[in-house]
C-alpha positions as protocol buffer text, in pm:
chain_id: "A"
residue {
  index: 1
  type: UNK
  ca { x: 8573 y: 2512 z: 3994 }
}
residue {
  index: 2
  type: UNK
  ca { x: 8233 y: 2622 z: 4134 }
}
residue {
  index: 3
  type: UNK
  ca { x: 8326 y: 2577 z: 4511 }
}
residue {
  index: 4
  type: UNK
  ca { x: 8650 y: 2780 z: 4483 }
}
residue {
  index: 5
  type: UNK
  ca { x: 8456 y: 3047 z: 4303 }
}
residue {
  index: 6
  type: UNK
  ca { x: 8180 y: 3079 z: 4590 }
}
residue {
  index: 7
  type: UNK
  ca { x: 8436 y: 3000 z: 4861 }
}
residue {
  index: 8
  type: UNK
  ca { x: 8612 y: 3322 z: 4709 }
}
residue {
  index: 9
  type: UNK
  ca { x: 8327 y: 3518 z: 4744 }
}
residue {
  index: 10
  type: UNK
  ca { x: 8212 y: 3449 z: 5096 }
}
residue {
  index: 11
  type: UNK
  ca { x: 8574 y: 3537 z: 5179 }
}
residue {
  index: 12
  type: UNK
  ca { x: 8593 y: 3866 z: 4951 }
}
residue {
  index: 13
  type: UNK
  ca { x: 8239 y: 3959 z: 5146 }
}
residue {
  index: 14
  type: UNK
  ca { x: 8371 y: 3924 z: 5509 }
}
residue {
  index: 15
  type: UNK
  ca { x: 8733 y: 4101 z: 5458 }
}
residue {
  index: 16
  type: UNK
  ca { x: 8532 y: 4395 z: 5291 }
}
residue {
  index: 17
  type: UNK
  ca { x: 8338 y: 4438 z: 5562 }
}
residue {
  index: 18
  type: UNK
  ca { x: 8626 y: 4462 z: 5811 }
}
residue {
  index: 19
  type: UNK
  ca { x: 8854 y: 4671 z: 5570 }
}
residue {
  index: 20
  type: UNK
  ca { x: 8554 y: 4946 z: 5493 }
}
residue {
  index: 21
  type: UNK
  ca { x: 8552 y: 5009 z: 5926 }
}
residue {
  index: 22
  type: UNK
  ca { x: 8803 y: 5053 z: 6143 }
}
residue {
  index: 23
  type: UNK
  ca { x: 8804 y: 5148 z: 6528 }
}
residue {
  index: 24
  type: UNK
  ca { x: 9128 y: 5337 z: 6645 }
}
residue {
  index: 25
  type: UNK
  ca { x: 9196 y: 5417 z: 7026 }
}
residue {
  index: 26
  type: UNK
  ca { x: 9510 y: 5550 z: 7216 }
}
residue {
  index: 27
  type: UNK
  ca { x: 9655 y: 5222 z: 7393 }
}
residue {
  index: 28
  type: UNK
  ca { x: 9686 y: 5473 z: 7733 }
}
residue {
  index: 29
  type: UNK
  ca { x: 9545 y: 5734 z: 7908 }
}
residue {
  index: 30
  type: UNK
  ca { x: 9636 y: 5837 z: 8222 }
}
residue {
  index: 31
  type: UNK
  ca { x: 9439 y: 6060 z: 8451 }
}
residue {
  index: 32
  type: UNK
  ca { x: 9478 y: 6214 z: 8810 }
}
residue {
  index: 33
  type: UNK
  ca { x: 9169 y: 6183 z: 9065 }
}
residue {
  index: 34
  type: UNK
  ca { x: 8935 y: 6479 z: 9050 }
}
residue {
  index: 35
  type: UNK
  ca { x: 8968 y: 6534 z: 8683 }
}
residue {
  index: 36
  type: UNK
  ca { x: 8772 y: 6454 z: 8406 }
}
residue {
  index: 37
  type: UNK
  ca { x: 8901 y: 6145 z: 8147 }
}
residue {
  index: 38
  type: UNK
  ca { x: 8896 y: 6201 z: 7750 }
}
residue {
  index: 39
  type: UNK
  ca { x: 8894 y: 5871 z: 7614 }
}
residue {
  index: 40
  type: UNK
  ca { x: 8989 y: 5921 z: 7207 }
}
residue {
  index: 41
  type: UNK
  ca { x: 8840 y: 5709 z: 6994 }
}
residue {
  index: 42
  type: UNK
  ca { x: 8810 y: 5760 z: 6585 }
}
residue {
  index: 43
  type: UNK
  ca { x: 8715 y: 5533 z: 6297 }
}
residue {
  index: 44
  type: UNK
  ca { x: 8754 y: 5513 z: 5909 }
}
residue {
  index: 45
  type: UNK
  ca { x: 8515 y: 5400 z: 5676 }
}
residue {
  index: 46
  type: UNK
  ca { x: 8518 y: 5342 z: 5320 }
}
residue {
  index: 47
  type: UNK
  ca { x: 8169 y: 5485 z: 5207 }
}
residue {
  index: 48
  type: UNK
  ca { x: 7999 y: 5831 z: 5345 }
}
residue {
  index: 49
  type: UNK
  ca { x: 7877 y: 5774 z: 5695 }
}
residue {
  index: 50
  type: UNK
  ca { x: 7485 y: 5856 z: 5716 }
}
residue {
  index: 51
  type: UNK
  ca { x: 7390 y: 5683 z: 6025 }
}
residue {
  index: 52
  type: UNK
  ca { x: 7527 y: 5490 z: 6297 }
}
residue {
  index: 53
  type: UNK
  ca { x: 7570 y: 5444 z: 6647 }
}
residue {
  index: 54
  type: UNK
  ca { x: 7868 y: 5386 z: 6900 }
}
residue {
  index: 55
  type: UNK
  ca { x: 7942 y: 5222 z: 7272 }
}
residue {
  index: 56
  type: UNK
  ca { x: 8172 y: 5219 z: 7499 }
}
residue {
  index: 57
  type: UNK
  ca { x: 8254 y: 4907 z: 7724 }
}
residue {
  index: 58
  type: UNK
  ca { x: 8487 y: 4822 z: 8042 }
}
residue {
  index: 59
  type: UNK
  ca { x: 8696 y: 4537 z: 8096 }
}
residue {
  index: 60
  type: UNK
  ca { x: 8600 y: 4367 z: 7769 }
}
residue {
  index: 61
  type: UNK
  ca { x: 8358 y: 4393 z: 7452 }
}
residue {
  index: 62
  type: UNK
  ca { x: 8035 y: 4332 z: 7540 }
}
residue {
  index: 63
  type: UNK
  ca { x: 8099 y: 4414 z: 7916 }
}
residue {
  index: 64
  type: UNK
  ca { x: 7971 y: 4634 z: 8109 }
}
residue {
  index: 65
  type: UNK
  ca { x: 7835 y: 4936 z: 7878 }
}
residue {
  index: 66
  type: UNK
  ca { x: 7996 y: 5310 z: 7973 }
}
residue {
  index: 67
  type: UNK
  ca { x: 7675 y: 5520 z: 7987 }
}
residue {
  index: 68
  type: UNK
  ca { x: 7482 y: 5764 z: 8206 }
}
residue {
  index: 69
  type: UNK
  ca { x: 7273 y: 5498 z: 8342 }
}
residue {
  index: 70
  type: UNK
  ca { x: 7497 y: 5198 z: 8365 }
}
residue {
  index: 71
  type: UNK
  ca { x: 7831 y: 5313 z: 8456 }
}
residue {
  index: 72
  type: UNK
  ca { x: 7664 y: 5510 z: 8719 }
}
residue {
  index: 73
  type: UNK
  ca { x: 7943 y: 5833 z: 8664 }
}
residue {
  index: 74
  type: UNK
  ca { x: 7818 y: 6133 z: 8393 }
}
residue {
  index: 75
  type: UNK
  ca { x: 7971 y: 6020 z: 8053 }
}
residue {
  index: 76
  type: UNK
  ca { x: 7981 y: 6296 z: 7778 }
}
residue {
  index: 77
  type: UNK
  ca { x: 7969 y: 6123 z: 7423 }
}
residue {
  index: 78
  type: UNK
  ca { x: 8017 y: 6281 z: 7104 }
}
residue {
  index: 79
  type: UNK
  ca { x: 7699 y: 6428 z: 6935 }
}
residue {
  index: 80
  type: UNK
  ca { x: 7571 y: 6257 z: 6627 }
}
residue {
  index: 81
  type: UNK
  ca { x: 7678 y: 6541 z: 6386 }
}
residue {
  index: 82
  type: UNK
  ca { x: 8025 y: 6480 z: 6543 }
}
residue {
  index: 83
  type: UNK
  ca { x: 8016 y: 6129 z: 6473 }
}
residue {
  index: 84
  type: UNK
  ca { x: 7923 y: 6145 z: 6158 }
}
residue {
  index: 85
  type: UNK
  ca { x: 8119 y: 6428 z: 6020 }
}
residue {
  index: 86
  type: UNK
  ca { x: 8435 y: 6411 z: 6197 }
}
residue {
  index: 87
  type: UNK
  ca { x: 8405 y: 5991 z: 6226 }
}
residue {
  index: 88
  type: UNK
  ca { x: 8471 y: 6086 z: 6589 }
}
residue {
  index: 89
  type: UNK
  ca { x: 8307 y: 5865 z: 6847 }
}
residue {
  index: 90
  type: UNK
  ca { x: 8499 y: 5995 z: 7201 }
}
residue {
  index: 91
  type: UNK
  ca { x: 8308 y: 5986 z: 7538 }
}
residue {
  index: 92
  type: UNK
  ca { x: 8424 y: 6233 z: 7844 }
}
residue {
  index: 93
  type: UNK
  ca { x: 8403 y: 6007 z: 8195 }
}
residue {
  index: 94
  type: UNK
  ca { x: 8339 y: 6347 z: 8432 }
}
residue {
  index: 95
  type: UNK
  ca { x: 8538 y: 6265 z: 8793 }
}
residue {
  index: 96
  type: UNK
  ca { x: 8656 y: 5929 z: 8772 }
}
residue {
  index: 97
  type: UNK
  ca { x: 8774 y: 5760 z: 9013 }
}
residue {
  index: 98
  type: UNK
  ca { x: 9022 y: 5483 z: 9111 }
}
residue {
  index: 99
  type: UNK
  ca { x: 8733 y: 5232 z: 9040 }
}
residue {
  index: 100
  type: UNK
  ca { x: 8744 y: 5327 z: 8715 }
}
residue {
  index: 101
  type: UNK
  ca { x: 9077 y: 5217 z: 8633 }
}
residue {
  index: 102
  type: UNK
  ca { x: 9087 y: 4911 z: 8364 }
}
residue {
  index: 103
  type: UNK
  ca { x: 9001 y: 4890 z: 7982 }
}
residue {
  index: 104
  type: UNK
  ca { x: 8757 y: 5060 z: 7772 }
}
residue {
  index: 105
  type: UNK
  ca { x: 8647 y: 4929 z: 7438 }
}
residue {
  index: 106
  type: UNK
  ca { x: 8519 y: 5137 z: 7170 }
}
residue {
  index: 107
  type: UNK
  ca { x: 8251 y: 4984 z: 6947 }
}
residue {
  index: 108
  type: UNK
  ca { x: 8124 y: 5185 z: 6628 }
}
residue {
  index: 109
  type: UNK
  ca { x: 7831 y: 5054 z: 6451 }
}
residue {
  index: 110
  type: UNK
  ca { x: 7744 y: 5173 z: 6101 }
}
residue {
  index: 111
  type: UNK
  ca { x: 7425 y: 5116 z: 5954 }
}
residue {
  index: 112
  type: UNK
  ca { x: 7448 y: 5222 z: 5592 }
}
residue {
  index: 113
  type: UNK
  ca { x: 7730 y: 4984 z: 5544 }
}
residue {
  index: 114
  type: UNK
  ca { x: 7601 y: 4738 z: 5779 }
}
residue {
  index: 115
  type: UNK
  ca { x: 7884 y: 4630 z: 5948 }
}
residue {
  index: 116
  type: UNK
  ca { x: 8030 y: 4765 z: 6313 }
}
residue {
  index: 117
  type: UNK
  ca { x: 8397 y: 4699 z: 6453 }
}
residue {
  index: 118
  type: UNK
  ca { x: 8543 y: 4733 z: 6748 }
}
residue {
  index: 119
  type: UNK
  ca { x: 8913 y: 4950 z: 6870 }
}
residue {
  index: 120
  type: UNK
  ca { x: 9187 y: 4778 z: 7048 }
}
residue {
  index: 121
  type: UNK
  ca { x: 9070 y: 4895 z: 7381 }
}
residue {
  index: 122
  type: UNK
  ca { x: 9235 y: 5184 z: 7558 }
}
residue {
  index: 123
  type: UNK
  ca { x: 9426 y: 5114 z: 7944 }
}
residue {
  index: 124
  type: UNK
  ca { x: 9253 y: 5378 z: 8177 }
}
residue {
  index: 125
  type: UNK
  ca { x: 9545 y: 5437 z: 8485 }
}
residue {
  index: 126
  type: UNK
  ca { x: 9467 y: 5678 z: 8726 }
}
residue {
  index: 127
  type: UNK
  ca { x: 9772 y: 5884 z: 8837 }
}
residue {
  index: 128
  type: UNK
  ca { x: 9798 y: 5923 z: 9197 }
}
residue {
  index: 129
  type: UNK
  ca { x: 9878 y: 6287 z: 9368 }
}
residue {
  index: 130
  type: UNK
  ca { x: 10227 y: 6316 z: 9502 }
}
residue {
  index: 131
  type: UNK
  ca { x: 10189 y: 6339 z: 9892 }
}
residue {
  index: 132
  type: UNK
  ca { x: 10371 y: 6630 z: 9955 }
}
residue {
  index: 133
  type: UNK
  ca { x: 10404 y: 6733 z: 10303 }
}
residue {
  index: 134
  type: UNK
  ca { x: 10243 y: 7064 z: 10486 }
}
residue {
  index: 135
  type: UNK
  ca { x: 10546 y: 7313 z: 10558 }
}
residue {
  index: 136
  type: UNK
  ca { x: 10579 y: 7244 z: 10931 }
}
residue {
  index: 137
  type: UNK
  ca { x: 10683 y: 6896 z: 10832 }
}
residue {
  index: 138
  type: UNK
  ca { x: 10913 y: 7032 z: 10566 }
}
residue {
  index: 139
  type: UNK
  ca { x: 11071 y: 7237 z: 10873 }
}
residue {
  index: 140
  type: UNK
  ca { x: 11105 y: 6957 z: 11098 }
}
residue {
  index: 141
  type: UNK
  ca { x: 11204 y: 6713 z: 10886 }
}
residue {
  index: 142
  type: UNK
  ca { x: 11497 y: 6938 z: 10759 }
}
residue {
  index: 143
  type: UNK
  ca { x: 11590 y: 7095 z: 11105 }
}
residue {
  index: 144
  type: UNK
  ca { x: 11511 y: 6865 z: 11357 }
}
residue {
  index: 145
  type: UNK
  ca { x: 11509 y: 6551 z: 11228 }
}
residue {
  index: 146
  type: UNK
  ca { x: 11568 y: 6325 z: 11547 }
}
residue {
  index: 147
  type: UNK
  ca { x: 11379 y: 6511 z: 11755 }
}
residue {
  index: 148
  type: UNK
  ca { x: 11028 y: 6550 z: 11534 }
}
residue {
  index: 149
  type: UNK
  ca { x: 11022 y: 6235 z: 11470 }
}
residue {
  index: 150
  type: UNK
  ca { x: 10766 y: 6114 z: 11721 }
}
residue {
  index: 151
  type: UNK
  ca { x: 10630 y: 6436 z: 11784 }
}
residue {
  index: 152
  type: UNK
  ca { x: 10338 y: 6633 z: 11622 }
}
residue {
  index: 153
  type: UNK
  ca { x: 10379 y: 6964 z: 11433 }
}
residue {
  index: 154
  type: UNK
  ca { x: 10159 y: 7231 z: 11563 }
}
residue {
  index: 155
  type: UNK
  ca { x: 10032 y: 7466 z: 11278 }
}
């Protein structure tokens, strides 16, 4: 039957495209403020990578880009020979801050195959510091605890 026949091809065209490229990120990464982010992201392909090209986008695909420009923080991405030999496509986000919290969607885009995909997306949590208390408050709290209360610690 002629229609089952080209019906079989469109499919065989469109599931070869998505099985010769696929996007893998971590599903977390936590950070604490003041410290730079490494946001992992790697792909497969089928054939040898020649050329390409990759982005990075918060909150959803086809978001807000992550770049120099945009994102308004300095983003390190991976250099081309990177990409292409190591199929690496990670960016750096240098002091982040709580703002930056959310998801971040990598999107590789290969042009000798023709076809670009797009990772699961990676959660971004910042860690907050522990407040941890100067040492006069460690003494008063532990040896004077009703009497410090209401009263400041000299240093």
């Amino acid at each position: 039957n002629p229609k089952v026949l080209y019906y079989g091809i469109i499919i065989s065209i469109f599931s070869a495209g998505s099985e010769q490229l696929q996007v893998h990120q971590n599903p977390e990464v936590t950070f604490n403020l003041g410290e730079n982010v490494h946001l992992p992201c790697r792909f497969t392909a089928r054939n040898v990578v020649q050329i390409g090209s990759y982005k990075w986008y918060k909150d959803h695909v086809g978001g807000t880009e992550v770049s120099n420009g945009i994102h308004g923080k300095a983003i390190l991405k991976t250099n081309i020979e990177t990409f292409i030999k190591d199929k690496n496509a990670s960016i750096t986000i240098l002091q982040p801050s709580h703002n930056d919290s959310g998801y971040y969607y990598c999107e590789v885009d290969l042009l000798g195959i023709g076809t670009k995909a797009t990772g699961n997306g990676t959660r971004l949590v910042v860690k907050m510091p522990e407040n941890k208390p100067n040492s006069g408050e460690l003494e008063c709290s532990k040896y004077f605890r009703d009497m410090c209360h209401n009263t400041a610690v000299l240093t």
